[in-house]
C-alpha positions in Angstrom: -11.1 36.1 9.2 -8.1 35.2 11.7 -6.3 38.2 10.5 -9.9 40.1 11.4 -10.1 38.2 14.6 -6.6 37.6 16.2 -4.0 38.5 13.9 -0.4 39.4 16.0 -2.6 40.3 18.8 -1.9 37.8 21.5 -5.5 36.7 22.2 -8.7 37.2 19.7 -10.8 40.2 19.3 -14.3 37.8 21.4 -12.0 36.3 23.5 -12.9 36.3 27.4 -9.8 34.8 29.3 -8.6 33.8 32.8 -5.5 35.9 32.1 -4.7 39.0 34.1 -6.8 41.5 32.5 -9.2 39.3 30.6 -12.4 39.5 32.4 -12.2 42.7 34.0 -11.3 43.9 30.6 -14.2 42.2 28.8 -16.5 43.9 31.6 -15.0 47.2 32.0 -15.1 47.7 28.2 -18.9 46.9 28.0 -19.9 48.6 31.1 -17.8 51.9 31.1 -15.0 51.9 28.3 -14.0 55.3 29.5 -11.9 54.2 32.1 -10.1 51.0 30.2 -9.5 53.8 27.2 -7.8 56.3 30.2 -5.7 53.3 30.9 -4.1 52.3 28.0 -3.9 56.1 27.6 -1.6 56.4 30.5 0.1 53.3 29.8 1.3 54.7 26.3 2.9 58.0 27.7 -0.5 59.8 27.4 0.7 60.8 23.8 -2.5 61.6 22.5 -3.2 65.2 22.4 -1.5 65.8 25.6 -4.3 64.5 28.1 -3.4 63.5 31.2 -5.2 60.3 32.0 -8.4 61.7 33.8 -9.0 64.3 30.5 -8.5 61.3 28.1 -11.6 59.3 29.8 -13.9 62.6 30.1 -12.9 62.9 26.9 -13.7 59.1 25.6 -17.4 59.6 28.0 -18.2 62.5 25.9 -18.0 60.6 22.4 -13.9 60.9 21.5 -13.7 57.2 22.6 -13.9 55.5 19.1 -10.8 57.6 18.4 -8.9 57.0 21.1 -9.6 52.9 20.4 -8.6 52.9 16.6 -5.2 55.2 17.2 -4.1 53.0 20.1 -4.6 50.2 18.4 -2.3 51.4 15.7 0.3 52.2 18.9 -0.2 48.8 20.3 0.4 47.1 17.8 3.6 48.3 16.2 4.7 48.7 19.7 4.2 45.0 19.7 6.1 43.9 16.8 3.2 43.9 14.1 0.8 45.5 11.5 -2.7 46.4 12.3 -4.1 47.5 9.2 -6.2 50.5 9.1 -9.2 48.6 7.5 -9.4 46.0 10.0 -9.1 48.7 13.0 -11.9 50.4 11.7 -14.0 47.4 10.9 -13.3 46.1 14.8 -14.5 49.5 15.8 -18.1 49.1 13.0 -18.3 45.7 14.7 -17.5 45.8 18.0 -15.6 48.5 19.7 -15.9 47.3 23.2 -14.5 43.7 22.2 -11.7 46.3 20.3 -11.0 47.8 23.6 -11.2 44.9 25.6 -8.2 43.4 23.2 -5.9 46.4 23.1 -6.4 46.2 27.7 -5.7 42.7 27.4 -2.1 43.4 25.2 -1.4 46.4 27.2 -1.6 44.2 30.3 0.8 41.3 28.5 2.8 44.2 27.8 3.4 45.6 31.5 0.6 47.3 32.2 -0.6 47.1 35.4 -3.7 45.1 35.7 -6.2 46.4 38.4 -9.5 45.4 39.7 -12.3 47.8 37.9 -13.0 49.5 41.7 -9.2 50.5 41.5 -8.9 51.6 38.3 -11.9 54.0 38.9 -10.3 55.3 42.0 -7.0 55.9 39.6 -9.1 57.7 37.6 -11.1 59.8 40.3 -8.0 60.9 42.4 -6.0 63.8 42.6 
């Protein structure tokens, strides 16, 4: 179950911290996961099929978002030094793909990533 949970992720898959990126991250993902998936997007070179960040989170609205969540969390983790199987991506995704998204935001953000406030990362999004 901790491989399930945590694994070589840095904090668990239900985990809501105080950390930079934990809350907003927890509440972005449930509310609109669009905009956390064009973040990580854009904060992995916005490899994926050549989007730029603002196509990747009309694409993730319009149903590609499940996708986008188990191939970054591929990225992410070798990126980070470890192994996420394929079996346990897809069973984060079956179980709770927000709290999957939340996790990958939360790694990014220990990674470099910027952290924003969720009115900032929607004006990111939104701008020219």
């Amino acid at each position: 179950m901790d491989q399930f949970t945590k694994g070589g992720w840095k904090t668990g898959l239900f985990e809501v911290s105080a950390e930079p990126g934990g809350m907003n991250a927890f509440l972005m993902s449930w509310c609109c996961g669009c905009f956390n998936v064009a973040e990580i997007h854009a904060h992995m070179g916005n490899k994926l099929c050549g989007l730029s960040k603002q196509l990747a989170c009309v694409a993730s609205w319009c149903g590609v978002a499940p996708y986008f969540i188990f191939i970054y969390g591929q990225e992410i983790a070798k990126k980070q030094g470890f192994e996420e199987p394929p079996h346990c991506g897809i069973l984060k995704l079956w179980c709770c793909g927000a709290c999957y998204l939340a996790q990958e935001y939360r790694e990014c953000a220990s990674g470099g990533m910027a952290v924003k406030p969720p009115a900032d990362i929607i004006k990111g999004i939104t701008a020219k």
